[in-house]
N, C-alpha and C positions, 0 to 999 in steps of 0.2 A: 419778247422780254417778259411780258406778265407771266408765259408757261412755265420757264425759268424761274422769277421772285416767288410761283406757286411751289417748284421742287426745293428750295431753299427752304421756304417756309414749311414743309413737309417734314423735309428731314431732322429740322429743328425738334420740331413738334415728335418728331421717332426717341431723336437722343433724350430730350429730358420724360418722354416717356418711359425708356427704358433706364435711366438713373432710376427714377423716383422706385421704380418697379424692385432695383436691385438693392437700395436702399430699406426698402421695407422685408423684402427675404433677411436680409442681415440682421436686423431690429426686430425680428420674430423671434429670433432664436436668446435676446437677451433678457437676463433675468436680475433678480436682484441677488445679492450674491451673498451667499452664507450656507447655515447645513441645514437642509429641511425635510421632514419627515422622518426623523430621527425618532428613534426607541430610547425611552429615559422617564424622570418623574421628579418630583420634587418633594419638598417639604409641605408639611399639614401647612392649612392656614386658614385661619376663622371663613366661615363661611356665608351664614347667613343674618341678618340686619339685628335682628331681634335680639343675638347672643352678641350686641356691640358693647353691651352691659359688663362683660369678660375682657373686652380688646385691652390689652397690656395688664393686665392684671394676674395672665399666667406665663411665666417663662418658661422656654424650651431652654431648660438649664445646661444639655447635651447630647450630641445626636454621634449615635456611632453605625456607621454605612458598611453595608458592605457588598460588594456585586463582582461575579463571578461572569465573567466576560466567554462566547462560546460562537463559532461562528454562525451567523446566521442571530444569534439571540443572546439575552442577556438576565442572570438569576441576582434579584434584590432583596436584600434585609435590611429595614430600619428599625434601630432600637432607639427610642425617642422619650428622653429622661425631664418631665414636666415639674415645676412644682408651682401650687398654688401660693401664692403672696398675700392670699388674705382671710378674714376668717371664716367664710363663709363657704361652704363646698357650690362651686361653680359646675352645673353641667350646659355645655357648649356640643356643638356639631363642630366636627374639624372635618376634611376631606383631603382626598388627593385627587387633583387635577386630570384629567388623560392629557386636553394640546396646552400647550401655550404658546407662545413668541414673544419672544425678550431679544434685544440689542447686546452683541458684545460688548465689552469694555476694554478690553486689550486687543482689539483688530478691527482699529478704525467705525463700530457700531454695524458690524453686520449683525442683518438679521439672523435666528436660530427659528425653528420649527419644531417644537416638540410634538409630534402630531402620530398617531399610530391606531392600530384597529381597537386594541386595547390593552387593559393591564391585566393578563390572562393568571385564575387561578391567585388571584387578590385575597389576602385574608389577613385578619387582623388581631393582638390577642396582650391578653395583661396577666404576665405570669401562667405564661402557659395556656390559659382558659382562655377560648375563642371569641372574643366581642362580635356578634350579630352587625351586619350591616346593617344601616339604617335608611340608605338611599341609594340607587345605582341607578349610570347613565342608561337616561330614557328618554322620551317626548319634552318630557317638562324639566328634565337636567340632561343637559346632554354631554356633560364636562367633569362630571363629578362622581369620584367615589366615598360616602357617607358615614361615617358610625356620631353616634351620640355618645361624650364620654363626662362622665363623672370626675369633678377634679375634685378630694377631700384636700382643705381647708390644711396650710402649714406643713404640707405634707408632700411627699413626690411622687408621681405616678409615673412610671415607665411602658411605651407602649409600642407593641410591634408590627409590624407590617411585615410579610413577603409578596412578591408576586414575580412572572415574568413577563419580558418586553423582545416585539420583535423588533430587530435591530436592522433586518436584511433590504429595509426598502427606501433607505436614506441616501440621499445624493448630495454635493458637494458643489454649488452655484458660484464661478466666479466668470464675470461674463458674459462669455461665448461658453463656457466651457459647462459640462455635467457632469463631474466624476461619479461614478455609481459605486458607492462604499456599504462598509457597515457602520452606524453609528450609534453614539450613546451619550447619553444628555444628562444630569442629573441636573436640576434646578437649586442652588445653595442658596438665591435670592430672597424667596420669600419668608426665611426662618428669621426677617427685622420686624414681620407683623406681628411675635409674641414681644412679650417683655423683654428687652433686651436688656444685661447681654446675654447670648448665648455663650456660656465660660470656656467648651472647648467641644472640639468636633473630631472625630478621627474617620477616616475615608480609606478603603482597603481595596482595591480591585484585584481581582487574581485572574491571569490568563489562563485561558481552559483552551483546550482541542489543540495544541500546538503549537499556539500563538504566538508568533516571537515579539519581542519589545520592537525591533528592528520595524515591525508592521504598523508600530501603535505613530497615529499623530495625537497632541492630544494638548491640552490647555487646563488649568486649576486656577483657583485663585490663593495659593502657598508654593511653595516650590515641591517639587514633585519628585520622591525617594523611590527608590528601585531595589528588590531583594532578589536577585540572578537566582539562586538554586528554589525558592518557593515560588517564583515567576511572580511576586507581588507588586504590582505600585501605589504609593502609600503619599497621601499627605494628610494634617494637622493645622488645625486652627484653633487659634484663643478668641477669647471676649468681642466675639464676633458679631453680627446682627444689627449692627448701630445703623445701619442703611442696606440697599440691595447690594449684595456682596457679588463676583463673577464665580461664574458656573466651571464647574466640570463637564468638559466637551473630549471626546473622544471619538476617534473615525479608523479602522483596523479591518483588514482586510476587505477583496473584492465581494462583490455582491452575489449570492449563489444561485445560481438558474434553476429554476421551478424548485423551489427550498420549500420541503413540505414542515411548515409549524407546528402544525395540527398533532402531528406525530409526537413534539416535543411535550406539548400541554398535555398530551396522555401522561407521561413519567415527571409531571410534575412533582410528587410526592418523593419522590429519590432525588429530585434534585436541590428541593428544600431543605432535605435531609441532609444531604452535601453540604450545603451554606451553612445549616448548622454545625456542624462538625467545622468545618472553616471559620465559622465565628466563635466558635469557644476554642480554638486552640490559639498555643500562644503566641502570638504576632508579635511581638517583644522581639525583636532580630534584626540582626544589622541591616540597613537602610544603606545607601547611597544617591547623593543628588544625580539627579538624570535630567537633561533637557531634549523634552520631544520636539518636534517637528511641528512645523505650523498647521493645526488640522483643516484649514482654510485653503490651502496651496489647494492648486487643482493643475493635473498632466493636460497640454491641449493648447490651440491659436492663442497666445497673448495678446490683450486685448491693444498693444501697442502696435499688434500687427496689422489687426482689425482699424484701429485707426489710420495707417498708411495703407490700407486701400478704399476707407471712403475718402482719404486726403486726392488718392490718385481717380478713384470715380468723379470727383464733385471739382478737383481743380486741376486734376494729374492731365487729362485728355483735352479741354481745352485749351489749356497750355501747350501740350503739345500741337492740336490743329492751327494755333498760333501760333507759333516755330515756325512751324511749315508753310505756311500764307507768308511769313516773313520774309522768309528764303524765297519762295515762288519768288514776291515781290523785288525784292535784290538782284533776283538773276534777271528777269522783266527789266529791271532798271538799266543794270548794267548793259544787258542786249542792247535798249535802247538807245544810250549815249555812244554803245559803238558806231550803232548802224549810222546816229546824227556826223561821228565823228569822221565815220567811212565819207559820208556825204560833203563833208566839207573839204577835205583832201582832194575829192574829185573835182 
Protein backbone atom coordinates (compact mmCIF):
# COMPACT_ATOMS: atom_id res chain seq x y z
CA UNK A 1 0.00 0.00 0.00
CA UNK A 2 2.60 2.84 0.83
CA UNK A 3 4.34 1.79 -2.89
CA UNK A 4 0.98 2.46 -4.22
CA UNK A 5 -0.17 6.11 -2.11
CA UNK A 6 3.87 6.67 -3.42
CA UNK A 7 2.59 6.29 -7.52
CA UNK A 8 -0.60 8.21 -6.66
CA UNK A 9 1.39 10.86 -5.13
CA UNK A 10 3.81 10.79 -8.15
CA UNK A 11 1.64 11.28 -10.66
CA UNK A 12 -0.06 13.98 -9.02
CA UNK A 13 2.97 15.80 -8.67
CA UNK A 14 3.61 14.90 -12.89
CA UNK A 15 -0.02 16.41 -13.82
CA UNK A 16 0.15 19.66 -12.17
CA UNK A 17 3.71 19.86 -13.10
CA UNK A 18 2.92 19.64 -16.54
CA UNK A 19 -0.21 22.14 -16.31
CA UNK A 20 1.80 24.69 -14.65
CA UNK A 21 4.44 24.10 -17.55
CA UNK A 22 1.68 24.37 -20.20
CA UNK A 23 0.24 27.33 -18.60
CA UNK A 24 3.33 29.35 -18.71
CA UNK A 25 4.21 28.51 -22.68
CA UNK A 26 0.64 30.05 -23.34
CA UNK A 27 1.37 33.18 -21.09
CA UNK A 28 4.68 33.68 -22.96
CA UNK A 29 3.38 34.50 -25.95
CA UNK A 30 0.69 37.23 -24.48
CA UNK A 31 1.21 40.78 -24.98
CA UNK A 32 -0.51 43.88 -24.37
CA UNK A 33 -2.52 44.61 -27.20
CA UNK A 34 -2.26 47.49 -29.59
CA UNK A 35 0.09 48.68 -32.62
CA UNK A 36 3.62 48.94 -31.65
CA UNK A 37 6.58 50.08 -33.38
CA UNK A 38 4.93 52.05 -35.72
CA UNK A 39 6.34 54.72 -38.05
CA UNK A 40 4.63 58.31 -37.46
CA UNK A 41 5.38 61.63 -35.40
CA UNK A 42 3.59 64.22 -33.98
CA UNK A 43 2.92 67.77 -33.30
CA UNK A 44 5.82 70.48 -31.79
CA UNK A 45 5.43 70.73 -28.17
CA UNK A 46 7.33 73.05 -25.69
CA UNK A 47 10.09 71.34 -24.64
CA UNK A 48 12.26 72.56 -22.19
CA UNK A 49 11.48 74.15 -18.35
CA UNK A 50 12.99 77.41 -18.64
CA UNK A 51 10.70 78.34 -22.07
CA UNK A 52 7.43 77.66 -19.54
CA UNK A 53 7.50 81.35 -19.57
CA UNK A 54 5.83 81.00 -23.30
CA UNK A 55 3.46 77.76 -22.32
CA UNK A 56 -0.09 78.98 -23.66
CA UNK A 57 0.96 82.15 -24.71
CA UNK A 58 1.57 81.03 -28.41
CA UNK A 59 -1.09 79.25 -30.46
CA UNK A 60 -0.77 76.68 -33.08
CA UNK A 61 -3.53 78.71 -35.01
CA UNK A 62 -3.32 75.65 -37.80
CA UNK A 63 -1.73 72.81 -38.91
CA UNK A 64 -2.00 71.40 -42.43
CA UNK A 65 -0.38 67.60 -42.79
CA UNK A 66 0.28 65.93 -45.30
CA UNK A 67 1.84 62.31 -45.83
CA UNK A 68 2.21 60.21 -48.76
CA UNK A 69 1.91 56.64 -47.58
CA UNK A 70 4.59 54.03 -49.81
CA UNK A 71 5.07 50.58 -48.88
CA UNK A 72 7.59 49.84 -46.67
CA UNK A 73 7.68 53.89 -45.58
CA UNK A 74 6.09 56.94 -45.15
CA UNK A 75 6.84 60.86 -46.76
CA UNK A 76 5.63 63.78 -44.17
CA UNK A 77 4.91 67.56 -44.37
CA UNK A 78 3.84 69.92 -41.62
CA UNK A 79 2.92 73.35 -42.25
CA UNK A 80 2.52 74.59 -38.85
CA UNK A 81 0.61 78.19 -38.74
CA UNK A 82 1.78 79.99 -35.05
CA UNK A 83 0.94 83.14 -33.94
CA UNK A 84 2.25 85.00 -30.92
CA UNK A 85 -0.71 86.57 -28.48
CA UNK A 86 1.55 89.01 -27.02
CA UNK A 87 3.64 91.72 -27.19
CA UNK A 88 6.71 90.62 -26.83
CA UNK A 89 8.62 88.22 -29.46
CA UNK A 90 8.95 85.02 -27.60
CA UNK A 91 11.89 82.68 -28.57
CA UNK A 92 11.12 78.97 -27.30
CA UNK A 93 12.71 75.55 -28.25
CA UNK A 94 9.90 73.45 -29.85
CA UNK A 95 10.77 69.76 -30.94
CA UNK A 96 9.57 66.55 -32.48
CA UNK A 97 9.47 63.55 -30.58
CA UNK A 98 10.95 60.12 -32.16
CA UNK A 99 8.83 57.25 -29.53
CA UNK A 100 6.05 57.87 -27.55
CA UNK A 101 2.88 55.69 -26.24
CA UNK A 102 -0.33 57.10 -25.74
CA UNK A 103 -3.77 55.03 -24.94
CA UNK A 104 -6.61 54.90 -27.61
CA UNK A 105 -9.73 56.41 -27.12
CA UNK A 106 -12.01 54.72 -29.47
CA UNK A 107 -10.85 51.02 -28.77
CA UNK A 108 -11.14 50.36 -25.39
CA UNK A 109 -7.37 52.17 -24.26
CA UNK A 110 -4.92 50.11 -26.14
CA UNK A 111 -1.81 50.98 -26.01
CA UNK A 112 0.04 52.59 -29.43
CA UNK A 113 4.03 52.52 -29.80
CA UNK A 114 5.36 55.25 -31.75
CA UNK A 115 8.78 54.04 -31.60
CA UNK A 116 11.27 53.78 -34.89
CA UNK A 117 15.02 54.06 -35.65
CA UNK A 118 14.39 57.54 -36.75
CA UNK A 119 13.02 60.43 -38.40
CA UNK A 120 15.27 60.15 -41.47
CA UNK A 121 16.46 63.29 -43.55
CA UNK A 122 14.47 65.77 -40.89
CA UNK A 123 14.53 69.38 -41.96
CA UNK A 124 12.97 72.29 -41.06
CA UNK A 125 12.33 75.86 -42.56
CA UNK A 126 10.26 79.27 -42.57
CA UNK A 127 9.42 80.45 -45.89
CA UNK A 128 11.62 78.38 -47.73
CA UNK A 129 14.96 79.29 -45.68
CA UNK A 130 16.30 76.31 -43.75
CA UNK A 131 16.11 76.86 -39.72
CA UNK A 132 19.49 74.98 -38.33
CA UNK A 133 18.76 72.36 -35.86
CA UNK A 134 19.42 73.07 -32.58
CA UNK A 135 19.46 69.60 -30.88
CA UNK A 136 19.33 66.02 -32.06
CA UNK A 137 18.79 62.64 -30.35
CA UNK A 138 21.86 61.86 -28.52
CA UNK A 139 23.26 60.61 -24.98
CA UNK A 140 21.70 63.51 -23.20
CA UNK A 141 18.36 63.59 -25.49
CA UNK A 142 17.59 60.67 -26.60
CA UNK A 143 13.79 61.49 -27.90
CA UNK A 144 14.04 64.64 -29.42
CA UNK A 145 14.44 66.70 -32.51
CA UNK A 146 15.28 70.62 -31.71
CA UNK A 147 15.21 74.07 -33.41
CA UNK A 148 15.09 77.31 -31.33
CA UNK A 149 12.29 79.53 -32.97
CA UNK A 150 11.64 83.04 -32.77
CA UNK A 151 8.08 84.03 -32.37
CA UNK A 152 7.52 88.07 -33.38
CA UNK A 153 5.11 89.50 -31.16
CA UNK A 154 1.03 89.88 -32.91
CA UNK A 155 2.19 88.24 -35.65
CA UNK A 156 2.13 84.68 -37.29
CA UNK A 157 4.87 82.52 -38.04
CA UNK A 158 4.38 79.47 -40.13
CA UNK A 159 6.85 76.75 -39.96
CA UNK A 160 7.76 73.57 -41.88
CA UNK A 161 8.96 70.38 -41.30
CA UNK A 162 9.60 67.14 -43.84
CA UNK A 163 10.99 64.00 -43.04
CA UNK A 164 10.62 60.34 -43.67
CA UNK A 165 9.44 57.29 -41.38
CA UNK A 166 10.07 53.62 -41.63
CA UNK A 167 6.70 52.04 -41.41
CA UNK A 168 7.92 48.28 -42.30
CA UNK A 169 8.59 47.15 -38.73
CA UNK A 170 5.19 47.52 -36.96
CA UNK A 171 3.06 44.76 -35.66
CA UNK A 172 -0.42 44.48 -34.45
CA UNK A 173 -0.72 42.95 -30.66
CA UNK A 174 -4.08 41.54 -29.91
CA UNK A 175 -3.56 38.56 -27.50
CA UNK A 176 -2.04 35.70 -28.79
CA UNK A 177 -2.00 36.98 -31.92
CA UNK A 178 1.11 39.25 -33.85
CA UNK A 179 -0.04 40.48 -37.07
CA UNK A 180 3.16 41.95 -38.81
CA UNK A 181 1.91 45.11 -40.92
CA UNK A 182 2.97 48.38 -42.09
CA UNK A 183 2.13 51.10 -39.87
CA UNK A 184 1.59 54.85 -39.43
CA UNK A 185 0.84 56.87 -36.33
CA UNK A 186 0.55 60.52 -36.48
CA UNK A 187 0.16 62.04 -32.97
CA UNK A 188 -2.97 64.97 -33.10
CA UNK A 189 -2.68 64.93 -29.20
CA UNK A 190 -0.19 67.10 -28.08
CA UNK A 191 -1.20 70.24 -30.28
CA UNK A 192 -3.70 71.17 -26.50
CA UNK A 193 0.04 72.22 -25.09
CA UNK A 194 -0.08 75.55 -27.31
CA UNK A 195 -2.88 78.07 -26.85
CA UNK A 196 -5.79 76.63 -27.69
CA UNK A 197 -7.81 76.61 -29.82
CA UNK A 198 -6.26 75.19 -32.55
CA UNK A 199 -9.07 76.95 -35.42
CA UNK A 200 -8.66 74.19 -38.02
CA UNK A 201 -6.55 71.36 -39.25
CA UNK A 202 -6.57 69.74 -42.62
CA UNK A 203 -4.89 65.97 -42.91
CA UNK A 204 -4.35 64.56 -46.51
CA UNK A 205 -2.86 61.13 -46.96
CA UNK A 206 -2.25 59.90 -50.53
CA UNK A 207 -1.71 56.31 -51.32
CA UNK A 208 1.69 55.61 -53.29
CA UNK A 209 2.97 52.25 -54.77
CA UNK A 210 -0.53 50.85 -55.59
CA UNK A 211 -2.04 50.93 -52.60
CA UNK A 212 -5.70 50.13 -52.59
CA UNK A 213 -8.10 51.67 -49.93
CA UNK A 214 -9.31 47.97 -49.66
CA UNK A 215 -5.70 47.41 -47.77
CA UNK A 216 -5.96 50.49 -45.45
CA UNK A 217 -7.44 49.79 -41.62
CA UNK A 218 -7.29 52.93 -40.18
CA UNK A 219 -8.79 55.29 -37.26
CA UNK A 220 -9.02 59.49 -37.16
CA UNK A 221 -10.45 61.56 -34.66
CA UNK A 222 -13.21 63.23 -37.78
CA UNK A 223 -14.77 61.16 -40.10
CA UNK A 224 -12.62 60.04 -42.74
CA UNK A 225 -13.37 61.31 -46.76
CA UNK A 226 -12.05 59.21 -49.65
CA UNK A 227 -11.12 60.78 -53.32
CA UNK A 228 -11.14 57.23 -55.59
CA UNK A 229 -9.48 58.77 -58.77
CA UNK A 230 -6.27 60.84 -56.65
CA UNK A 231 -6.27 57.70 -54.23
CA UNK A 232 -6.61 60.46 -51.34
CA UNK A 233 -8.07 60.23 -47.61
CA UNK A 234 -8.77 63.31 -46.18
CA UNK A 235 -10.15 64.52 -43.00
CA UNK A 236 -10.72 68.18 -41.09
CA UNK A 237 -10.89 69.55 -37.89
CA UNK A 238 -12.06 72.79 -36.13
CA UNK A 239 -11.30 74.57 -32.90
CA UNK A 240 -9.60 71.71 -31.66
CA UNK A 241 -6.89 71.44 -28.96
CA UNK A 242 -9.02 72.01 -25.80
CA UNK A 243 -7.68 68.60 -24.42
CA UNK A 244 -5.58 65.35 -25.96
CA UNK A 245 -7.61 64.89 -29.11
CA UNK A 246 -7.44 60.88 -30.75
CA UNK A 247 -4.74 60.12 -33.14
CA UNK A 248 -4.48 59.16 -36.77
CA UNK A 249 -3.70 55.36 -36.75
CA UNK A 250 -3.26 53.51 -39.81
CA UNK A 251 -1.91 49.92 -40.59
CA UNK A 252 -1.88 48.86 -44.80
CA UNK A 253 -0.21 46.27 -46.10
CA UNK A 254 1.97 43.09 -45.17
CA UNK A 255 5.30 43.69 -43.90
CA UNK A 256 8.22 43.38 -46.61
CA UNK A 257 11.11 40.81 -46.06
CA UNK A 258 14.59 42.22 -45.98
CA UNK A 259 13.16 45.86 -47.09
CA UNK A 260 16.11 47.82 -47.83
CA UNK A 261 15.39 51.60 -46.28
CA UNK A 262 18.73 52.80 -46.70
CA UNK A 263 18.00 52.90 -50.35
CA UNK A 264 14.95 55.04 -49.87
CA UNK A 265 16.87 57.89 -47.72
CA UNK A 266 19.27 58.13 -50.67
CA UNK A 267 16.18 59.76 -52.95
CA UNK A 268 15.07 61.65 -50.30
CA UNK A 269 15.24 64.75 -52.21
CA UNK A 270 12.70 63.58 -55.01
CA UNK A 271 10.55 62.54 -52.74
CA UNK A 272 10.18 65.75 -50.83
CA UNK A 273 9.94 67.17 -54.07
CA UNK A 274 6.84 65.02 -54.63
CA UNK A 275 5.08 66.05 -51.46
CA UNK A 276 5.68 69.40 -52.63
CA UNK A 277 4.11 69.18 -55.65
CA UNK A 278 1.10 67.29 -53.67
CA UNK A 279 0.86 70.03 -51.27
CA UNK A 280 0.43 72.77 -53.38
CA UNK A 281 -1.96 71.27 -55.70
CA UNK A 282 -5.34 71.64 -55.44
CA UNK A 283 -7.11 69.15 -52.96
CA UNK A 284 -10.30 71.15 -53.17
CA UNK A 285 -12.28 67.70 -54.79
CA UNK A 286 -14.92 65.77 -54.17
CA UNK A 287 -14.57 63.89 -50.90
CA UNK A 288 -16.61 60.90 -49.83
CA UNK A 289 -17.19 59.44 -46.34
CA UNK A 290 -15.46 56.12 -46.01
CA UNK A 291 -15.45 53.86 -43.06
CA UNK A 292 -12.18 51.86 -42.63
CA UNK A 293 -11.80 48.86 -40.79
CA UNK A 294 -10.65 48.45 -37.23
CA UNK A 295 -6.74 48.82 -37.51
CA UNK A 296 -6.66 46.77 -34.17
CA UNK A 297 -8.30 43.60 -35.64
CA UNK A 298 -5.63 40.98 -35.86
CA UNK A 299 -6.07 37.42 -38.36
CA UNK A 300 -5.07 34.37 -35.69
CA UNK A 301 -6.32 31.97 -32.17
CA UNK A 302 -9.08 34.27 -30.63
CA UNK A 303 -8.38 34.71 -27.61
CA UNK A 304 -11.82 32.97 -26.67
CA UNK A 305 -10.33 30.11 -27.94
CA UNK A 306 -7.23 30.43 -25.89
CA UNK A 307 -9.59 30.60 -22.93
CA UNK A 308 -11.50 27.20 -23.55
CA UNK A 309 -8.40 25.51 -23.57
CA UNK A 310 -6.94 26.73 -20.22
CA UNK A 311 -10.70 26.28 -19.13
CA UNK A 312 -10.04 22.40 -20.47
CA UNK A 313 -6.22 22.32 -19.03
CA UNK A 314 -6.96 23.57 -15.40
CA UNK A 315 -10.72 22.04 -15.16
CA UNK A 316 -11.45 20.21 -18.64
CA UNK A 317 -9.24 16.88 -17.56
CA UNK A 318 -10.08 16.67 -13.97
CA UNK A 319 -13.39 16.65 -14.76
CA UNK A 320 -13.06 14.30 -16.93
CA UNK A 321 -10.67 11.77 -14.68
CA UNK A 322 -13.94 12.39 -12.41
CA UNK A 323 -16.45 10.99 -14.94
CA UNK A 324 -14.56 8.22 -15.27
CA UNK A 325 -13.85 7.19 -11.29
CA UNK A 326 -17.61 7.81 -11.35
CA UNK A 327 -18.50 5.15 -13.86
CA UNK A 328 -15.62 2.75 -12.61
CA UNK A 329 -17.48 3.39 -9.21
CA UNK A 330 -21.16 2.56 -10.56
CA UNK A 331 -20.16 -0.28 -12.35
CA UNK A 332 -18.13 -1.57 -8.93
CA UNK A 333 -21.42 -0.94 -7.42
CA UNK A 334 -23.75 -2.43 -9.35
CA UNK A 335 -21.31 -5.66 -9.87
CA UNK A 336 -21.51 -5.63 -6.26
CA UNK A 337 -25.17 -5.77 -5.37
CA UNK A 338 -25.61 -8.36 -8.07
CA UNK A 339 -23.07 -10.68 -6.90
CA UNK A 340 -24.86 -9.97 -2.99
CA UNK A 341 -27.97 -10.49 -4.88
CA UNK A 342 -26.81 -13.79 -6.77
CA UNK A 343 -26.05 -14.89 -3.04
CA UNK A 344 -29.01 -14.50 -1.64
CA UNK A 345 -31.18 -16.38 -4.34
CA UNK A 346 -28.74 -19.26 -3.58
Amino acid sequence: MPLENNNIIRNKILYVGILIISLFLFLSNSAQPGIWNAGGSGSFTLLYPKDSIAYKKIQMKSENIYIQLYKGYAVVKGNYNFYNSTKDTLKIKVGYPINNVFSTINYNSKLNQVIFDNLYKIKGSISNTPIPLFNVPKKNNENWYVWELGFPPKKELTFTVHFLVNTNNSKVVKGYNNNYVNAFIYLIETGYLWKSPIENGNFYIQLKDDITIESIRGNAPSNLLFNSNKNILFFKMENYGFKPNNNLVITYTKKIPRFNFAAITKNSSNLFEEIDIFSNSNLDIGYRKILLKNPYQTKGMDNSVIGLIYFVLIFGIPIVVGIVLLVILIIIYKNYKRRNLNKKEK
